[in-house]
N, C-alpha and C positions, 0 to 999 in steps of 0.2 A: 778496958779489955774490949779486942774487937770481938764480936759476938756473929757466927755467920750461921747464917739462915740453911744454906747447903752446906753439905760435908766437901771437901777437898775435891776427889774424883769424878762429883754430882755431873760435872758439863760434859767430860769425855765418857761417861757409862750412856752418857743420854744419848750422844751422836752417836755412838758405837749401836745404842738398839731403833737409832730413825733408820740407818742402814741396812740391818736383820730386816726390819719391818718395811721398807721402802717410802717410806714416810718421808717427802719430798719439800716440806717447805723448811728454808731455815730459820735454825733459831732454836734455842733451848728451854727458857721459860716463859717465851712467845715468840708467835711465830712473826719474822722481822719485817718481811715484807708488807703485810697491815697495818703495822706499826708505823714504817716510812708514812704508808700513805695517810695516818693521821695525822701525825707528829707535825707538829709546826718545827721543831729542831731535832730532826732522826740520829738518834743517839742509840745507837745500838748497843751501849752497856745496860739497855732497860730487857734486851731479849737474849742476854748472856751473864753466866756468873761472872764473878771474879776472873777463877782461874783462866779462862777465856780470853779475857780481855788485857790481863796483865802479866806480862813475862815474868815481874816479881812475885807475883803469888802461885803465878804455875809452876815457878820451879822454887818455891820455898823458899827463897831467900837468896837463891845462890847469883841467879842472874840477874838484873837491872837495867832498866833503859840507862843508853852510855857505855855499857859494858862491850867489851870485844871477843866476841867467839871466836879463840884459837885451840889447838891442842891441846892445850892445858886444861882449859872446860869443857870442850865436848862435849863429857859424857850428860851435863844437866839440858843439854838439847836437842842430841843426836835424834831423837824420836821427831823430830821438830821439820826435818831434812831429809831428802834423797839421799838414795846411796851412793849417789857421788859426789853429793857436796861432803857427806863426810867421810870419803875419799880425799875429797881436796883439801881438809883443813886438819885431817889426822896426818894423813903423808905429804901435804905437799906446802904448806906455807898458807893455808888460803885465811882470809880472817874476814868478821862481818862483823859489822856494828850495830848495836839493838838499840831501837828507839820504841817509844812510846807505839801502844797499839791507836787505830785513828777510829774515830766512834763517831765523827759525823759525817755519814753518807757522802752527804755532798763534795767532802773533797776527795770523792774515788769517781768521780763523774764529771764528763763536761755538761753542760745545764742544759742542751738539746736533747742527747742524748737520755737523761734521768726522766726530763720532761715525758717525752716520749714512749718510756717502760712505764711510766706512771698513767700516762695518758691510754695507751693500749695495753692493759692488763688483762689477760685473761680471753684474748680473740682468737690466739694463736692457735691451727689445729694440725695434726699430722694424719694425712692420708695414707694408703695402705702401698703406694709405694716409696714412702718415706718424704714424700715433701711438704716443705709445710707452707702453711696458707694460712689470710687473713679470713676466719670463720667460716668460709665454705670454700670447698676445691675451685681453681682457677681464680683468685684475688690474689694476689703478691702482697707478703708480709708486708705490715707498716714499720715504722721506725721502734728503735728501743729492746730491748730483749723479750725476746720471746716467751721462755719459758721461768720465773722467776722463782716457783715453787715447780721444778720438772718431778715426773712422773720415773721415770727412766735415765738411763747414762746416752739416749738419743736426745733426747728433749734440753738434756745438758750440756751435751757437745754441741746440741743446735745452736746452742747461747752465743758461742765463740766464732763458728764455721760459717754463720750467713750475714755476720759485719764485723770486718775485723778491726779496721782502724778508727770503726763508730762516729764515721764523718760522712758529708756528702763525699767531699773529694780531701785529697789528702794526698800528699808527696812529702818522703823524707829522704834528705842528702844523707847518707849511711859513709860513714868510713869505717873500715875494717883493717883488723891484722890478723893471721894467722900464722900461729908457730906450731916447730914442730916438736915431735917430746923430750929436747933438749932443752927448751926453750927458749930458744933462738927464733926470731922475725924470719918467715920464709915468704910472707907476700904481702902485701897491704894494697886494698884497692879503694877506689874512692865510686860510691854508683850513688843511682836515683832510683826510688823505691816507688812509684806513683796508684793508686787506687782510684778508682772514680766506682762507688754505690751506686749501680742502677735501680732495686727496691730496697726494702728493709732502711732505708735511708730516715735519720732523725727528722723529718720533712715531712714524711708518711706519704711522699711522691712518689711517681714510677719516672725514673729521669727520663728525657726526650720520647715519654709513651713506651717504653719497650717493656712492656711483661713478661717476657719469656728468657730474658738477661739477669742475671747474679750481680756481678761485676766484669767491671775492666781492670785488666791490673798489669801493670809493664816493671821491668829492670831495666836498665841500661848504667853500663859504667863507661866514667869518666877518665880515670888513672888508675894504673902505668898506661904509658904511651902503648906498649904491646895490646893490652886488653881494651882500651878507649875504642867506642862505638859498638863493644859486643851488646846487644841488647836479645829480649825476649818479651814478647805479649804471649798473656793470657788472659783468652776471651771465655766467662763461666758461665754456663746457661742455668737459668733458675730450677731448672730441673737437676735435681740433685743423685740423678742414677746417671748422667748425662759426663761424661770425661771434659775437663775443659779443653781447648784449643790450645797450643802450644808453638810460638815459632819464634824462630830466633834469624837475627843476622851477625854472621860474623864479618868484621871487615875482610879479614885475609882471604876470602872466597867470592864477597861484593857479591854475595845474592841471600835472600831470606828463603828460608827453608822450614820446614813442619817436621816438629819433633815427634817420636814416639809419646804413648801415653807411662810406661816406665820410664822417661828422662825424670818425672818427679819426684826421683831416688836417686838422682847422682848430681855430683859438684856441677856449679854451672861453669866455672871455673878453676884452674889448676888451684890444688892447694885448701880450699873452702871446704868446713867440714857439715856446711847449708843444705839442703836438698829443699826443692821448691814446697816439699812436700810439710816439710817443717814451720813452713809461717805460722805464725802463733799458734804454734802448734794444733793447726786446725787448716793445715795446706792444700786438701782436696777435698773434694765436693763430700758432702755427710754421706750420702746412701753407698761410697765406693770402700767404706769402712762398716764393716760389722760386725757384732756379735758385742757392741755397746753393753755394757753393765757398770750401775757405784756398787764399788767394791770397799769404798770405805768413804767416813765423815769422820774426821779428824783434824784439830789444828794444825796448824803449821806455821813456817817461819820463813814470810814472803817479802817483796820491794813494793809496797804498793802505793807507796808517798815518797815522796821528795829524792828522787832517782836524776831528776834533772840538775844537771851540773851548772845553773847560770851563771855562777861566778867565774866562769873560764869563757874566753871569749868564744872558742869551739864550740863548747859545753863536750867538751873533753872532760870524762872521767881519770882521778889516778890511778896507777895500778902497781900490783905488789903479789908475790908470793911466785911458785915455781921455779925451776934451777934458776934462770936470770932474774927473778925478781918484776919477771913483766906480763906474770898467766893472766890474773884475774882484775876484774876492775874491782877499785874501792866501793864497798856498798851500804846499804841500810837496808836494816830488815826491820820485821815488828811480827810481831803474835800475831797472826791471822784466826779469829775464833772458829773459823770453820771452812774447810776444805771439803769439796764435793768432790773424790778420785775417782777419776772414769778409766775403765778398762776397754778397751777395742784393737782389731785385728783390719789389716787393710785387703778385707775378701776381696773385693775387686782388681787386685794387684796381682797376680799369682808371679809372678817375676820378682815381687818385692824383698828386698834384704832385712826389710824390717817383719818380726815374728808378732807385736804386739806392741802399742805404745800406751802408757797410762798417763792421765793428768790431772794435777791437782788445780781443781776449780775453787777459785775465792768464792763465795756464799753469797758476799754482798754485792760483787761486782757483775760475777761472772767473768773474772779475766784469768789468766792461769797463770798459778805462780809459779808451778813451770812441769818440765813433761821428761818423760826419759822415755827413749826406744829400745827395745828387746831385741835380739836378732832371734834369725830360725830357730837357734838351738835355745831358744831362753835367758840367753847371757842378756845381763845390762850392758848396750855401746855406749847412747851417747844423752847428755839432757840439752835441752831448750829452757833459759835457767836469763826472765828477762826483770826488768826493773822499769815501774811507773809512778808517772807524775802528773798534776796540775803543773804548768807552766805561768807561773803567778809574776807578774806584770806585763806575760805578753797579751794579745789580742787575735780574735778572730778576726773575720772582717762585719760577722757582723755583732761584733763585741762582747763576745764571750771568753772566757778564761780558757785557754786550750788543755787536755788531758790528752796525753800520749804514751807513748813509750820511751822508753829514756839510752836502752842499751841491753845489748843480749848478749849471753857466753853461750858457744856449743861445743861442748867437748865431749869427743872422740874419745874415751878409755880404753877402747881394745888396739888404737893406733898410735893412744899416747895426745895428738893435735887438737890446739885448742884454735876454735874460730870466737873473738871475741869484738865486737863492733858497736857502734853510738849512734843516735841520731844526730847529725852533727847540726848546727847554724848554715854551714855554708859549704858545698866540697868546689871538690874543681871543677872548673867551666860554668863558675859562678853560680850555679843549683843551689838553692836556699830551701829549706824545710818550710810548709806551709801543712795550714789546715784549715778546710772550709771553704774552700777557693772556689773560683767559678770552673767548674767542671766542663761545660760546654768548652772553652775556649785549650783546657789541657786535654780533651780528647782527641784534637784534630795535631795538638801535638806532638804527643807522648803515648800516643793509646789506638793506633791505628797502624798496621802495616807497612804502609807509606810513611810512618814516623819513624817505625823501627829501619826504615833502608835510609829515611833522611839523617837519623842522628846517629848511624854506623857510618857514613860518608867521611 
């Protein structure tokens, strides 16, 4: 007989009252992050019960790692998911396959990164116009996440909004499709997603000295021939009540031009259901979003291992469900023991279409397993719904196991269009995904104005 120490409901009544009480660190029957840092092997079923950790015992029997969540089971996980994933898998075809929950740390982390929240724990401070600094105002963050036990749904969103791709530098070749609610292929484009970390960088450096820089960060697409050379920089200042910079060049005009601060709400291209504003769900600077609150801590059911498709030479995901049989990518999920849901409004937008976005933060990572946006009126539009991985036999350069993103869906519900896209190996015009790269030598390429008018040419 198994004999259990907690009652059944024990994990989720306890995250339901860290929430009431604002009681910030995770972790149910200790607290996780102390634990890492003694733990010679950080196993997080020592600061979670059962139900937590296992999809079998949280839904009684019904589900199993292996199993495939369609229509037919729903109902033992719908608590598990957004309200429009289970949109997509009650009406429209979608299915998700459950695996095992992952309980050692280390493989939600590339080992700079980890290194780095482990190493600066506890420096991070937020000043009274919301910026944050390493221990006293004017020092620029060190590397690693800031707030590991946050106080608030600021300190939470901080986790995500001040390194997103948690590399120095970092470029991913993106291909994309977007259909429309027939679903039928209405564009597919092929671009270059590049970042270079100026602080907060896993280094604990301020790249080329500049303290008063965030990041750099550029698009430019490659294919169809009509959209080839559209690109755009965004230059973000470390001050985070500060709008970033915005320009774009189109070929068909041959001049680079300065966007409004509302373009970080509309397609950058025909058909895309993206807005700049949506990167990982954490697309504009923290203090231009307010009124931050957790609004819940609760499991869920996220991608946050083995998303990366090696075995296809692309790392091309398959796909399956909606009218044609081509909405959603194939995926894996697992019991997430604990989701940090942040609620915020984009005060700084008053133009904004979006009324409120919520997200669900993984606990151990801080990476978000995914976000949905509200419009004016309160309706649910659209989610940010991505999937993460260790990329295990490839290499940094300087010889670390890389940890990335693997693939995002954005669907549209009040339009019906899904935008669904990969990090791909390789797009057109020969662009290869990299991480950790020498940043000096891509910003003079990729990340400068003169870049954007050289690779629209």
């Amino acid at each position: 007989m198994h004999i259990r120490k907690y009652d059944f409901d024990y994990g989720r009544r306890m995250l339901m009252e860290k929430a009431a009480k604002g009681i910030g660190s995770a972790g149910v029957l200790t607290s996780l992050w102390p634990m890492i840092t003694r733990a010679d092997t950080p196993d997080i079923k020592m600061a979670y019960p059962e139900e937590l950790t296992s999809i079998e015992a949280h839904t009684k029997g019904k589900i199993k790692p292996g199993d495939v969540i369609t229509a037919d089971n729903l109902e033992h996980v719908e608590h598990l998911l957004d309200p429009i994933e289970v949109m997509e898998i009650r009406d429209d075809g979608r299915r998700i396959k459950i695996q095992e929950t992952t309980t050692d740390m280390t493989d939600l982390f590339e080992d700079p990164f980890l290194e780095a929240t482990l190493r600066n724990q506890g420096r991070a401070m937020v000043d009274s116009d919301g910026n944050v600094w390493d221990q006293k105002k004017g020092n620029p963050l060190r590397g690693g996440l800031p707030f590991v036990e946050p106080d608030d749904g600021y300190q939470a969103q901080a986790n995500i909004n001040l390194s997103w791709g948690r590399h120095n530098y970092q470029q991913y070749g993106v291909r994309d499709w977007d259909l429309g609610p027939d679903g039928e292929l209405q564009y597919q484009y092929d671009l270059v997603w590049c970042e270079l970390q100026v602080n907060a960088r896993p280094d604990d450096t301020s790249w080329n000295g500049e303290k008063d820089m965030l990041r750099y960060q550029s698009v430019f697409f490659t294919a169809p021939n009509e959209q080839a050379g559209t690109s755009f920089l965004n230059t973000w200042p470390y001050d985070q009540r500060q709008f970033p910079g915005l320009v774009g060049y189109l070929p068909a005009f041959k001049r680079v031009r300065e966007y409004p601060t509302n373009q970080r709400f509309e397609p950058l291209v025909p058909g895309i259901t993206v807005f700049l504003s949506n990167a990982w769900a954490a697309g504009d600077p923290l203090a231009t979003w307010g009124k931050h609150k957790i609004v819940e801590r609760k499991p869920m059911l996220g991608a946050a291992r083995d998303a990366w498709v090696k075995d296809d030479p692309n790392w091309e995901p398959a796909v399956h469900g909606g009218p044609k049989g081509q909405t959603y990518w194939d995926s894996v999920r697992e019991l997430v023991p604990e989701t940090i849901v942040v609620e915020l409004e984009p005060t700084g937008y008053p133009r904004s279409p979006v009324g409120k976005r919520r997200t669900w933060l993984d606990a151990r990572n801080f990476t978000h397993v995914l976000s949905v946006d509200y419009d004016r009126k309160g309706k649910v539009w659209k989610n940010w719904d991505a999937g993460y991985s260790k990329y295990e036999g490839m290499k940094t350069p300087d010889g670390h196991t890389p940890w990335s993103w693997a693939y995002v869906t954005s669907h549209d519900i009040q339009s019906g269009r899904m935008s669904r896209f990969h990090q791909a190996k390789e797009v057109t015009g020969g662009y290869k995904s990299e991480w950790g790269t020498d940043g000096d030598a891509a910003y003079d390429k990729y990340l400068t104005t003169q870049a954007m008018r050289r690779l629209g040419a």
